[in-house]
Every structure is written in structure tokens, then in C-alpha cells.
C-alpha positions as CSV (number, residue, x, y, z in Angstrom):
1,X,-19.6,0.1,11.6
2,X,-16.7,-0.3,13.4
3,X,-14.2,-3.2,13.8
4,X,-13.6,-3.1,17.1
5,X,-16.0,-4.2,20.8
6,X,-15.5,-3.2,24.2
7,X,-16.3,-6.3,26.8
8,X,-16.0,-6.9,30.3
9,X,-12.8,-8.0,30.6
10,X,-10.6,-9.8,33.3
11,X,-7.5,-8.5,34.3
12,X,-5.1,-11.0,36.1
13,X,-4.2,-9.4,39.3
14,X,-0.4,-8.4,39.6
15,X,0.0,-10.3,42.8
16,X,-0.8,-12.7,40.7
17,X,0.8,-12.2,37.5
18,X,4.2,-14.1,38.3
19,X,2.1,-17.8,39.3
20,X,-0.2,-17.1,36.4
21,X,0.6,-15.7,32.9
22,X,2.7,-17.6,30.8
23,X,4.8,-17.3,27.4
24,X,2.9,-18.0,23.7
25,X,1.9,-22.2,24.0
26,X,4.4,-22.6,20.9
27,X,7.6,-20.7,23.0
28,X,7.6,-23.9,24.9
29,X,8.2,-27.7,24.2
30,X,5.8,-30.4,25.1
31,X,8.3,-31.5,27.8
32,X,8.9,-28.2,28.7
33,X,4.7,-27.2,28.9
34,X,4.4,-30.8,31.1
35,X,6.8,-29.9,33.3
36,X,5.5,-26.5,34.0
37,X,1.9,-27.3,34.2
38,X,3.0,-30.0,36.4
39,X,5.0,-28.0,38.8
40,X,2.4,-24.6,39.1
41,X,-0.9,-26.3,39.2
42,X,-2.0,-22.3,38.6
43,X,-0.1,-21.7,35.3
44,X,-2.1,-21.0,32.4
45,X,-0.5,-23.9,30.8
46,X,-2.8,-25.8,32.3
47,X,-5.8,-24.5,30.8
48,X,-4.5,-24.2,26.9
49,X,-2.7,-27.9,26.9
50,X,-3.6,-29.5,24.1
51,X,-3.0,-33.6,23.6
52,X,0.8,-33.5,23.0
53,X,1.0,-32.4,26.8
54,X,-0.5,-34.9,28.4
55,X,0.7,-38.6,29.0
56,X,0.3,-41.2,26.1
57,X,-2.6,-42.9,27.2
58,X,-5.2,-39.8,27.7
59,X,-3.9,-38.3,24.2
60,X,-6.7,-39.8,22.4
61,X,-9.5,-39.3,24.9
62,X,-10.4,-35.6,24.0
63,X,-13.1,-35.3,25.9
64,X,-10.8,-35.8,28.7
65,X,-8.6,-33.3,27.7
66,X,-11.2,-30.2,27.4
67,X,-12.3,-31.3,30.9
68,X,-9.1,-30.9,32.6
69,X,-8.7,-27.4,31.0
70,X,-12.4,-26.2,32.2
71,X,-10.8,-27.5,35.4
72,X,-7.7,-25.5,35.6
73,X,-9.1,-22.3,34.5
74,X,-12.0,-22.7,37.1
75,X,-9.3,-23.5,39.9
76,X,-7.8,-20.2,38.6
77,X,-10.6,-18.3,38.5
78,X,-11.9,-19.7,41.5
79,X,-8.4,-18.7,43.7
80,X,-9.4,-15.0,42.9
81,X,-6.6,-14.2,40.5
82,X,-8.4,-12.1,38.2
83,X,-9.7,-8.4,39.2
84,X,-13.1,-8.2,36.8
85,X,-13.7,-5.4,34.8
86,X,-17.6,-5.4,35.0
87,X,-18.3,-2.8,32.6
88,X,-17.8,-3.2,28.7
89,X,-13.9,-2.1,28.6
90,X,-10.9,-1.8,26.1
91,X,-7.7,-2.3,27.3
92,X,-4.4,-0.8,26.0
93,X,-1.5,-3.2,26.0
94,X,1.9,-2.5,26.2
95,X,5.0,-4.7,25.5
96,X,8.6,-3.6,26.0
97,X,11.1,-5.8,25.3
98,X,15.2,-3.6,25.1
99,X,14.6,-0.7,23.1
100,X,11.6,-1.7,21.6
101,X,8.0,-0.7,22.4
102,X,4.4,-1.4,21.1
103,X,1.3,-0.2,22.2
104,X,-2.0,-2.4,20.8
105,X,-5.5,-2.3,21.5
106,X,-7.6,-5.2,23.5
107,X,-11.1,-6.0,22.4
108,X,-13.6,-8.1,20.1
109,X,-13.6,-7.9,16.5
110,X,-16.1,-9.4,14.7
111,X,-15.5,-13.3,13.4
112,X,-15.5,-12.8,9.7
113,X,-15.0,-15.6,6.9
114,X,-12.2,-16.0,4.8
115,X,-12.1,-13.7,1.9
116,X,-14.4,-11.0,4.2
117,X,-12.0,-7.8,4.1
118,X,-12.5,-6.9,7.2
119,X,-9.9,-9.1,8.3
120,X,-7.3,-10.3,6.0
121,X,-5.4,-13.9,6.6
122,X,-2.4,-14.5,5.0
123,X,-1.6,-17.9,6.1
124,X,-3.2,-21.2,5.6
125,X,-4.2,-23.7,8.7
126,X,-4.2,-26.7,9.9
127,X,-7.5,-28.5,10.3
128,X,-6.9,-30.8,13.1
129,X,-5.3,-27.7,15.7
130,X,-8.5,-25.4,14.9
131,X,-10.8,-28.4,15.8
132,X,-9.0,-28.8,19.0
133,X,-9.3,-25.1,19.6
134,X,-13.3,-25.0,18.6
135,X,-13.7,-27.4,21.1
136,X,-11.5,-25.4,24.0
137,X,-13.6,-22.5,23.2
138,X,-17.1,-23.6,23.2
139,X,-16.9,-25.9,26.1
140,X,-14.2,-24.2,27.9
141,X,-16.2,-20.6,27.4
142,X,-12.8,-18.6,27.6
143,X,-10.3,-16.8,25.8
144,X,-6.9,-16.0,26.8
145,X,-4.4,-15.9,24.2
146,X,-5.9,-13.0,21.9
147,X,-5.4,-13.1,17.9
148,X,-2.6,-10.5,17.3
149,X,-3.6,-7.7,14.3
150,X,-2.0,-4.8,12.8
151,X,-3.6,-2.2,10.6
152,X,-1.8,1.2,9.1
153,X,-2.1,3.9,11.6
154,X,-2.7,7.4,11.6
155,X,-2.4,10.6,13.8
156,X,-5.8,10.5,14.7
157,X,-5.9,7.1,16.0
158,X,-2.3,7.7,17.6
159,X,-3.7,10.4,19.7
160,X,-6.1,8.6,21.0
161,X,-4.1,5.6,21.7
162,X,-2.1,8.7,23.8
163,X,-5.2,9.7,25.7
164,X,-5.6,6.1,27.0
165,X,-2.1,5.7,27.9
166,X,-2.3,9.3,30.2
167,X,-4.8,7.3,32.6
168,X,-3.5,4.8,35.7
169,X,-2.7,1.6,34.6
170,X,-4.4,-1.2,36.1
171,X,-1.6,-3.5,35.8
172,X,2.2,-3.4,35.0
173,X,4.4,-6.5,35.2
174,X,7.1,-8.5,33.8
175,X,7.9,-12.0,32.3
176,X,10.4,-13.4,30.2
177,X,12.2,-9.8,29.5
178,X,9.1,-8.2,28.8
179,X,7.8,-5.9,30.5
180,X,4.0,-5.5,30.7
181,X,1.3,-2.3,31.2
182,X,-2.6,-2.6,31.0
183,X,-4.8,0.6,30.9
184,X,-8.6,0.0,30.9
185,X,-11.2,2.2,29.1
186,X,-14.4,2.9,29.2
187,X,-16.9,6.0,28.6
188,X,-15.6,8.8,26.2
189,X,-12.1,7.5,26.0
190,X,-13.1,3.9,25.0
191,X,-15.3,5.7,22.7
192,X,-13.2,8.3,21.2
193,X,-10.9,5.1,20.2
194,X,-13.4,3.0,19.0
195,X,-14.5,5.9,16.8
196,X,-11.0,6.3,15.4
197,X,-10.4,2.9,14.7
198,X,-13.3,2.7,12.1
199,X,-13.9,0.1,10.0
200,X,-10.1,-0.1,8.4
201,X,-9.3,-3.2,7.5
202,X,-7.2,-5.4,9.9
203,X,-4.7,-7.5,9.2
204,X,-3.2,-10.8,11.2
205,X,0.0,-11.6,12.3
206,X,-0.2,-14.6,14.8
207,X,-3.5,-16.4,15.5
208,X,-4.9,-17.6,12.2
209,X,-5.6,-21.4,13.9
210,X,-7.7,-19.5,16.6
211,X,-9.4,-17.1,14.5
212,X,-10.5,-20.0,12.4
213,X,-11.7,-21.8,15.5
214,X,-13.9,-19.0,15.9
215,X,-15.3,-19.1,12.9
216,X,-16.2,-23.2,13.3
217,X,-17.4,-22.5,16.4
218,X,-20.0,-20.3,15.0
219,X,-21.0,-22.9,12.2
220,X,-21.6,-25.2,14.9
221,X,-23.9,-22.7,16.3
222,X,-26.0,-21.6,13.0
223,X,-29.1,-20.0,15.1
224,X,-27.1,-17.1,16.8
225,X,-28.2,-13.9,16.7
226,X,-26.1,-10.7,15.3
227,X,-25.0,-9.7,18.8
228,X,-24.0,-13.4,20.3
229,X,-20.5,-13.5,21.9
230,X,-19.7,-15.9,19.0
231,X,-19.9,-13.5,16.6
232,X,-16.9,-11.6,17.9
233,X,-13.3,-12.5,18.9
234,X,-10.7,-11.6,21.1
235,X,-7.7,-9.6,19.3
236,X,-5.1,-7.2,19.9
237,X,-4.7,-4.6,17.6
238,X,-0.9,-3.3,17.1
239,X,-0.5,-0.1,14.8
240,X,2.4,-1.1,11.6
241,X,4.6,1.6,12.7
242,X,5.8,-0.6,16.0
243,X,5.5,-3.7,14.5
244,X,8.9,-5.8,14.8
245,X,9.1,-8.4,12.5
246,X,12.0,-11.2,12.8
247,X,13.1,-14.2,10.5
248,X,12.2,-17.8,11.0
249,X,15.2,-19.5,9.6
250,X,15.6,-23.2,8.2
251,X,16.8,-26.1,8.5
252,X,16.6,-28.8,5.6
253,X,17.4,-32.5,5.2
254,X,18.2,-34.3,2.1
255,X,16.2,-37.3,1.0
256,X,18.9,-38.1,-1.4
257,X,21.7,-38.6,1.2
258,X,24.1,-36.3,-0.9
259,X,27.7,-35.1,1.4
260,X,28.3,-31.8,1.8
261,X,30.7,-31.8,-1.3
262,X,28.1,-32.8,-3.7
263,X,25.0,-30.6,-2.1
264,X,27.3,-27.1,-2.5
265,X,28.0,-28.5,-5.8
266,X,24.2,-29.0,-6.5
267,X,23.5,-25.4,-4.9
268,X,26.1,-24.0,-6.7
269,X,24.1,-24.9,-9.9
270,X,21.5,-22.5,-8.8
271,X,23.6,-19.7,-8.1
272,X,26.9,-18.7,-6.7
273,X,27.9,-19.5,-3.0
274,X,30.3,-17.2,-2.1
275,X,32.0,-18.5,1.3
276,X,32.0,-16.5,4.2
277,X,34.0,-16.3,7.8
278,X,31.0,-17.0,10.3
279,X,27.2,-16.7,10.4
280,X,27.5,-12.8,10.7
281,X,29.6,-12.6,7.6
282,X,26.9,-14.8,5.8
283,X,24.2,-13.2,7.4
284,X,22.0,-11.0,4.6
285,X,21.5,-7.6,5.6
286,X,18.4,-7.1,3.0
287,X,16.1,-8.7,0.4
288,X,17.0,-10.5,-2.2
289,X,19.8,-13.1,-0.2
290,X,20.5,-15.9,1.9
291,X,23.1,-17.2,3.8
292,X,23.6,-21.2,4.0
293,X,25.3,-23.6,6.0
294,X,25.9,-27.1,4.8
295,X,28.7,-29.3,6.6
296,X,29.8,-27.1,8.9
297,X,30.9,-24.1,6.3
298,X,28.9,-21.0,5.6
299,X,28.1,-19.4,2.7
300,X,25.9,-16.3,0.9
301,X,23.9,-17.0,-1.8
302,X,21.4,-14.3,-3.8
303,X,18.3,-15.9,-4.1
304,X,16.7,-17.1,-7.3
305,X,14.3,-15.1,-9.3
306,X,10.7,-14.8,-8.2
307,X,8.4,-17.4,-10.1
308,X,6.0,-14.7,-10.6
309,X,4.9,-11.3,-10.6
310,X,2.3,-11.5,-7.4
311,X,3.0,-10.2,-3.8
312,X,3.7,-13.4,-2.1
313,X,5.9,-14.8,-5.4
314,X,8.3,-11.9,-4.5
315,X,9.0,-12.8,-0.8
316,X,13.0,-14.0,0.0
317,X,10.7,-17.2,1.7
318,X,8.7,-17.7,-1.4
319,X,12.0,-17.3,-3.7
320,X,13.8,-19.7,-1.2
321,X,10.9,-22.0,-1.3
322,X,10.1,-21.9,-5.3
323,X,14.2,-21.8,-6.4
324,X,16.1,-23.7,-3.7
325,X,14.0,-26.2,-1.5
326,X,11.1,-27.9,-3.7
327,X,13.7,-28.5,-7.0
328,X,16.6,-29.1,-5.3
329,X,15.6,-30.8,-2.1
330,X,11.8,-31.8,-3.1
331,X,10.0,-30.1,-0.2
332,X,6.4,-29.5,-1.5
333,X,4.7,-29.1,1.3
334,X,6.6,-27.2,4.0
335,X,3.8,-26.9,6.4
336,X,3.9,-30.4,7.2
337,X,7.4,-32.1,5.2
338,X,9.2,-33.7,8.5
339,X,12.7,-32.7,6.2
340,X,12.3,-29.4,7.0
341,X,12.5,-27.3,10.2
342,X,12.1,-23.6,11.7
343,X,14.2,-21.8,13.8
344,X,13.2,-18.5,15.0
345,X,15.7,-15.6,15.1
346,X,15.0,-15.5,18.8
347,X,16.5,-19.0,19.2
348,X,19.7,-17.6,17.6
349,X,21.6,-18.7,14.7
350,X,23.8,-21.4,17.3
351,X,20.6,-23.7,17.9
352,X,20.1,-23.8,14.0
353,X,23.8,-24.5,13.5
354,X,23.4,-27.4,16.4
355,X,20.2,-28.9,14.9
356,X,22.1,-28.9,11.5
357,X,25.3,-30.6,12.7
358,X,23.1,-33.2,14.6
359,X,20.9,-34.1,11.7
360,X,23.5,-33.3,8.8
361,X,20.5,-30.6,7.1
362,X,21.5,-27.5,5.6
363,X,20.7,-24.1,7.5
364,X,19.0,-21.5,5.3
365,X,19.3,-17.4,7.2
366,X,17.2,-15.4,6.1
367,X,16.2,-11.7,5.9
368,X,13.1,-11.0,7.6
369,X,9.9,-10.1,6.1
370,X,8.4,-6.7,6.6
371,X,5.4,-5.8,7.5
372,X,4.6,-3.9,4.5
373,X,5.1,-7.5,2.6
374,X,2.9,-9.2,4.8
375,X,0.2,-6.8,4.0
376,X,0.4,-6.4,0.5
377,X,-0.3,-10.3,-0.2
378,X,-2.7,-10.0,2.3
379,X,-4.4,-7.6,0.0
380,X,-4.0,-9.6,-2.7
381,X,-5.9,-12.7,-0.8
382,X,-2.3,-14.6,-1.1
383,X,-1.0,-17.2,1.5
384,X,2.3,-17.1,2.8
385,X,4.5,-20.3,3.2
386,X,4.4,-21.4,7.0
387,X,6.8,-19.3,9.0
388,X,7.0,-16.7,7.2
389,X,7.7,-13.5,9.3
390,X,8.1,-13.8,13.7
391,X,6.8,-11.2,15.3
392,X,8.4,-10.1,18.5
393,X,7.7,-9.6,21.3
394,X,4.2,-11.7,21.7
395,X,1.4,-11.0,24.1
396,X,1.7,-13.4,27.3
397,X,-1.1,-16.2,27.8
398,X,-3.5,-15.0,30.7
399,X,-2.9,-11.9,31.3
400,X,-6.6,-11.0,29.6
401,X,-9.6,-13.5,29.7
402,X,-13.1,-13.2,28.0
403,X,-15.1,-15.5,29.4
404,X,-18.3,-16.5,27.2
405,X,-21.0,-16.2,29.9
406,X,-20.1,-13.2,30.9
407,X,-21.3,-11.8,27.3
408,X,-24.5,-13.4,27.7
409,X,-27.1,-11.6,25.2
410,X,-30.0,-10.4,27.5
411,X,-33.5,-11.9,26.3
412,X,-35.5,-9.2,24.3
413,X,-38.3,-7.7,25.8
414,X,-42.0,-9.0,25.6
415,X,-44.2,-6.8,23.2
């Protein structure tokens, strides 16, 4: 059987798109989502908000919360900004962002438990966002913001990819530097995809909170049938081959209080710092190294020995993690320590130099994680630590929406 589900589809209508579609949730502050939702009561910001965008004194009154977003997404739907796509549909996506250029594929996938190898995680979640998201999806019936999937390609599937891209796009736009094209498929081209796709395994890259949202929201709803809408997701699927994969750098703070002096002198007892001009000389330009900043001079550093012999033991994060930050700054938990911080490579190297100056931490650089990595401890069933690998560019929050009752399973047939 294969992975992957046409479905009928909205599309949000260029004339639209500017008023409309929005960066990923996370691109944005709290502050910065407030202010937005606040000032474009249209922005899809409005429908994803979650309590740390809303004043103080509705953040603990959820059932608030979800009723504001059902709000905002009927007030968009109801303003017409969305051209339906009636018939069950994949959509090609493209992203272009400077030279680079991905092509993925819109549609369902089914919702498949951890450890199913149909989709393989490689991240661990947080309990409390997933809940939050259960909730947005069962009672606000929609999805936007699609879980992102690669899997390893072929010519076959390439072509067909091609086929769908020679048809007229039913939307092109841009936002944030990226600029944006949507094919829709149906008939023997949506087909002819589906039927190259397969049943290869699929692995993610961003969205393991949502796609374990879907999976709760189908344990709250055990009597289902095979075909329900919760039984499938919304995903993007995005062949290896364009995949670009950035670092999330660090930023660390010392419990101890040690100067600057005595925490070189510390890392120095793990391995050689050898000081450097500027970030770009520090900079590692491959596995295996990583550059540091601590009180305001910049260093390179190999990293220490992998602790083990498994996929995800052999990661630079993983090595950083196992070598550097849990003996020598006694950061167990990264996913949720306050001491330490994440900088995408997007956010540039100056904004983790700033956040270290303000907060005396030390900045970690590192090399970025390849997709080949992700996928091997992936196959292994390993979890990554948090922020490991940034993928770049991301797909932009309502440009696509499912909605639930639009998928309703038609009642069978008396005998």
C-alpha cells in the first residue's frame, strides 16, 4: 500500500497570500506572534496561537484559547481567502530561497505509532505542546502547518515529480525571501505519483510534536474506522537530494560561576583550544570540530570521542553533548535545562555572540548535520538531542489547509 493520500485541499488564493500565510510559529517570538496577530486580524497566527501568545490572564483558560483559534480560521475561511480544491488532489510544493530549490509533495500519510517503520522519528517530544496541538486539531478540524518528510529518491519518482511540475501552477507567491509555487494533481498524474512513491519508508525532519498530536488524537477516538480522516496526516514530502540542512548552534551558561580564564582552562582539559581571528576563522568546515567562544575570544576545538559506536553516538551534537556540556557544564537534559540555548544558523553567528556577551555563556559553532546522519539513527530507532539539524527553507503556515469535515467518511450502504 502506499504512503501517500490525495485530499481536497485548500489553496489560499494569491490575492490573498500576502494578508494570510505566515512564517513557521517557532520563526517568531511570543511578542513578535502578539503583535502580528494583533495587527492583521487575518494572519494565520491567529489561528495556531498557543497560550504563550495571549495575555496573562486567559493563558490558563484553554478552552478559551481553542475557541479563539476556531474563530480566526472561520473569519478566514469565511472572507473567501481560500480557492477549494473539491476533488481528492496532491499538490507539488516548491520553495526557493538564493540558489537553492526543493520540490516536495503535499498529501496525507497515514498516522503510524512510534516504532511503525513507515515513518521513522528521530526526536523525542514534549508532552504538554502535543496536548495543546491534539486539542487544536480535533476541535479546531484543520491543518495548516504540514509535518515536513524526506525519503531517498529515485529516477522514477523524479520524473514524475517533473510531470507535475510541467502543468499551470495554481499559485506562485513570496514571503520572507522565499519564493513559493503550488501545482495541483489529480487523475493519472496524481496517480502516476502516488504509484511511485510506494510504500518507502519516510522519514521526518520538522513536525514530530504535530505528528504525535495526531496520533493522541486518534487514541482519543478508539472507534474509527480504517478510512477516517484521523487515520491520516498532513505532510510534505521533500526528496534527500534537495534537502538543506543548517546548524543550530549553542549557547551555554555555567552553574559554577567560573571566569573566562578558568572555563578555557577547564575546556582545555578536554582538548586543545586553538585560538582563532573571528568566528569564520573558528568556524568548522566539517565533522569532527567545533568552534567556541567564551569571554569574548574565539577558539577551535576537535570534539571529543564518540561515547559509542551507534548512529546518533557519532553525531558532532551528540559528541558535543556527551564530551563537553553534561561533564563539564552538567547539562543532562538539553531539551528543557534553562542553561542552555539554540541559535539557528539563520540567526547568524552575531545574535549568538550577543546572547553570550549579555549572559556571560559560552557559544558552541557547529558543523551541521547531514541528512544522511539524520536517517541512519532514524533507522536505527535513535533519538537525536533537541536541535539537532535546521532545515532551511520551511514551508509557510497557511498556504495549504485540510479541513476535517471536508474528509467526512460517507455512511456505508444498507444491505
Amino acid at each position: 500500500m502506499s504512503v501517500l493520500r490525495p485530499f481536497p485541499g485548500l489553496i489560499v488564493d494569491p490575492a490573498w497570500a500576502d494578508r494570510v500565510t505566515t512564517g513557521p510559529y517557532d520563526a517568531y517570538s511570543p511578542d513578535e506572534r502578539a503583535a502580528i496577530s494583533e495587527s492583521n486580524p487575518y494572519s494565520f497566527l491567529n489561528v495556531t496561537r498557543s497560550q504563550e501568545d495571549v495575555p496573562v490572564e486567559w493563558r490558563d483558560d484553554v478552552d478559551w484559547l481553542i475557541d479563539q483559534c476556531v474563530q480566526s480560521m472561520q473569519h478566514i475561511y469565511d472572507a473567501g481567502a481560500y480557492v477549494e480544491h473539491d476533488e481528492p488532489s496532491l499538490f507539488l510544493y516548491r520553495l526557493e530561497a538564493g540558489d537553492h530549490t526543493q520540490t516536495g509533495v503535499m498529501g496525507l500519510v497515514p498516522v503510524t505509532e512510534p516504532g511503525d517503520r513507515r515513518v521513522l522519528r528521530h526526536e523525542a517530544v514534549r508532552p504538554g505542546r502535543a496536548d495543546l496541538l491534539t486539542r487544536h486539531l480535533l476541535e479546531v478540524g484543520m491543518s495548516s502547518s504540514p509535518i515536513s518528510l524526506t525519503y531517498r529518491t529515485d529516477e522514477i519518482l523524479d520524473e514524475a515529480i517533473a510531470a507535475g511540475c510541467a502543468t499551470e501552477p495554481v499559485l506562485e507567491a513570496d514571503g520572507d525571501g522565499i519564493h513559493q509555487t503550488v501545482w495541483a494533481l489529480t487523475g493519472e498524474t496524481a496517480d502516476a505519483l502516488i504509484a511511485a512513491m510506494g510504500d518507502r519508508p519516510l522519514y521526518v525532519t520538522d513536525g514530530h510534536h504535530r505528528l504525535a498530536a495526531a496520533v493522541e488524537a486518534r487514541h482519543r477516538n478508539p472507534e474509527i474506522g480504517d478510512d477516517h480522516p484521523l487515520q491520516w496526516t498532513q505532510a510534505v514530502l521533500f526528496p534527500d537530494a534537495e534537502m538543506q540542512v543548517l546548524a543550530a548552534h549553542r549557547s551555554v551558561g555555567d552553574r559554577a560561576g567560573r571566569s573566562a580564564d578558568e572555563l578555557i582552562g577547564t575546556l582545555s582539559t578536554v582538548g586543545p583550544l586553538t585560538p582563532c581571528a573571528d568566528a569564520a576563522d573558528a568556524r568548522p568546515h566539517g565533522p569532527g570540530a567545533v568552534g567556541v567562544y567564551v569571554g569574548g575570544q574565539w577558539f577551535a576545538m576537535d570534539l571529543p570521542p564518540a561515547s559509542g559506536d551507534r548512529a546518533v553516538d557519532l553525531l558532532d551534537v551528540s559528541r558535543l553533548q556527551d564530551g563537553i556540556l553534561s561533564p563539564v557544564f552538567d547539562v543532562t537534559d538539553p531539551g528543557s535545562d534553562p542553561m542552555i540555548g539554540y541559535v539557528p544558523e539563520p540567526v547568524g553567528i552575531d545574535a549568538l555572540v550577543a546572547r553570550c556577551d549579555v549572559a556571560g555563556r559560552v557559544g558552541f559553532v557547529l558543523h551541521a548535520t547531514s541528512v544522511a546522519e539524520m536517517m541512519a539513527v532514524a533507522d536505527e530507532d535513535g533519538l537525536m538531542p533537541p536541535k539537532s539539524s535546521y532545515f532551511e527553507p520551511k514551508p509557510r503556515s497557511g498556504v495549504f489547509v485540510r479541513r476535517l469535515d471536508r474528509e467526512a467518511v460517507a455512511p456505508e450502504a444498507d444491505d
